[in-house]
Phi, psi and omega in degrees: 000141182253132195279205146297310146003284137341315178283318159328298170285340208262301157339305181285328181323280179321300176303337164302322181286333184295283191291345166300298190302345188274322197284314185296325166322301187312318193266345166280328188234062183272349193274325184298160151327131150325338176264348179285316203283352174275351205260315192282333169301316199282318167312307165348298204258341160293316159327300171297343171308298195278355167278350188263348180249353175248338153312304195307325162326301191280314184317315195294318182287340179281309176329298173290315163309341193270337206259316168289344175263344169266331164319298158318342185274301182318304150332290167327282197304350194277310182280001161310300206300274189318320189279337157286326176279333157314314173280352177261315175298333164296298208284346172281354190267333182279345141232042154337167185258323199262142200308280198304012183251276197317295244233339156285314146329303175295308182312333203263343166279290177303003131320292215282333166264356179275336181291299217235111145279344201284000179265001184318299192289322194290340160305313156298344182262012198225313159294000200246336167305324196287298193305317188298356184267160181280136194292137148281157163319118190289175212263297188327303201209057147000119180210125175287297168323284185283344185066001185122116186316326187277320158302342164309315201267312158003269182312337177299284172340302209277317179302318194287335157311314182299306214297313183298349212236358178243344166280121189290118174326137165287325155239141175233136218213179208270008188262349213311149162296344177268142196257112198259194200015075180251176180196151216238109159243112168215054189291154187063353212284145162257098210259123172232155201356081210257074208290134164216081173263148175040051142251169184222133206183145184275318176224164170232144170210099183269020185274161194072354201278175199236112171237127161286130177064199199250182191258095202242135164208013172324125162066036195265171187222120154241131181280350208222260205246163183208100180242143209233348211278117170067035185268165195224099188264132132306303207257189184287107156257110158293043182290039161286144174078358174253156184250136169243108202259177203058224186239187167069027199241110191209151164209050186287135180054032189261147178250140163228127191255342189220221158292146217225124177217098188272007184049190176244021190231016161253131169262116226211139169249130205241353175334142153097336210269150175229151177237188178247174176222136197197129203285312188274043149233154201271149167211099160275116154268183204273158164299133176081011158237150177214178191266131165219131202319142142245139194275357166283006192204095175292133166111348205220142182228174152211143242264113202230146179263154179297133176278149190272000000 
């Protein structure tokens, strides 16, 4: 803050700084013409004019930045203000009684992060909460599994969100649908055809998760982290082409029950992981791994790597 005070002294400075250079004139050219000495009271005396109009200058221009920069705070705080009672009004739809309330919810989080990025993760963190809860049973038509046909679709909704706003645009443009450095929790989660091809995301975490039908993850990039740890394939699991770079890239206790196509160009550490064996379903692991039977559990192989 600049006070008064401030303004006072920088004021006074100034007129001081004036009648001194006016005085040291008057006594360097006390010898000059009278016309001379006038001229030099007036340069002088000019100075001290534009230094007080270009201080006056810079006050006005601080001024005016001060006014603009509290519009601005306002501006904020007014769209903070809007994007919280908007993320709070999604999140009471989401626990609505009724499947179409819910499911106007989602929409409405996703609305709210194609708008706002910097609120991205936090949206995703609040649908990948949503998935992670256990479904109830709809009223209509009771499903233990599913919770109801209309929450089935509820959720159906909520996988497409994620899959659509983390799949990298093929062109990419100033409008794109993609949401980047996201990071996905979705441990324990119960998943039905859960297609997440060509996607990108900084980290993932599926442990404990459940995937019903199959599981695509064909041309996905997790940059970071990939935990894999006790997920449940029912279904067909796809890693082809996909990649895992950093650390923490684990599939320790994972069951694959059904078809499993790792291609030939994902690299992938499988310690820990068990499939079933079952001639007539097709299963390609990654190179240098291969399945060996255990005999406490007929019927079950784990995944072991080939000595070189």
């Amino acid at each position: 803050m600049l006070s008064n005070r401030a303004i006072t002294i920088g004021a006074v400075v100034v007129v001081g700084i004036t009648l001194l250079s006016t005085t040291l004139l008057v006594v360097v050219l006390r010898d000059a013409p009278p016309k001379v000495i006038l001229e030099a009271v007036r340069t002088s005396a000019s100075i001290g004019v534009g230094t007080g109009g270009a201080a006056a200058l810079w006050l006005a221009a601080r001024r005016q930045r001060s006014t603009e920069v509290s519009i601005l705070r306002r501006d904020h705080d007014a769209t903070e203000t809007r994007v919280t009672e908007l993320y709070g009004r999604a999140a009471e739809q989401l626990s609505a009684d009724k499947a179409p309330v819910r499911l106007a919810g989602i929409f409405a989080l996703e609305r709210l992060g194609q708008t706002y990025p910097t609120h991205r993760q936090t949206i995703v963190d609040l649908i990948c909460a949503y998935l992670r809860m256990s479904p109830e049973a709809s009223d209509e038509q009771p499903s233990p599994e599913h919770g109801g046909p209309q929450e089935f679709e509820v959720r159906q909704a909520a996988q497409q969100v994620l899959v659509t706003h983390l799949r990298l645009d093929e062109e990419p443009a100033e409008d794109s649908l993609f949401w980047p450095d996201i990071a996905l929790n979705l441990s324990g989660a119960v998943l039905h055809t859960f297609t997440f091809s060509r996607c990108r995301v900084r980290s993932a975490t599926f442990a404990d998760a459940s995937f019903h039908g199959p599981a695509v993850f064909r041309g996905t990039l997790f940059e970071r982290q990939a935990d894999f740890r006790g997920v449940r394939f029912s279904g067909l699991g796809d890693f082809r082409r996909v990649g895992f770079e950093g650390e923490g890239v684990t599939f320790r206790g994972a069951t694959f029950a059904g078809e499993v196509d790792f291609g030939t160009q994902t690299t992938a550490a499988l310690t820990g992981a068990m499939t079933r064996l079952d001639d007539d379903t097709r299963r390609k692991w990654p190179a240098d791994w291969a399945e060996r039977p255990l005999p406490d559990e007929p019927g079950w192989a784990e995944l072991v790597a080939r000595r070189g």
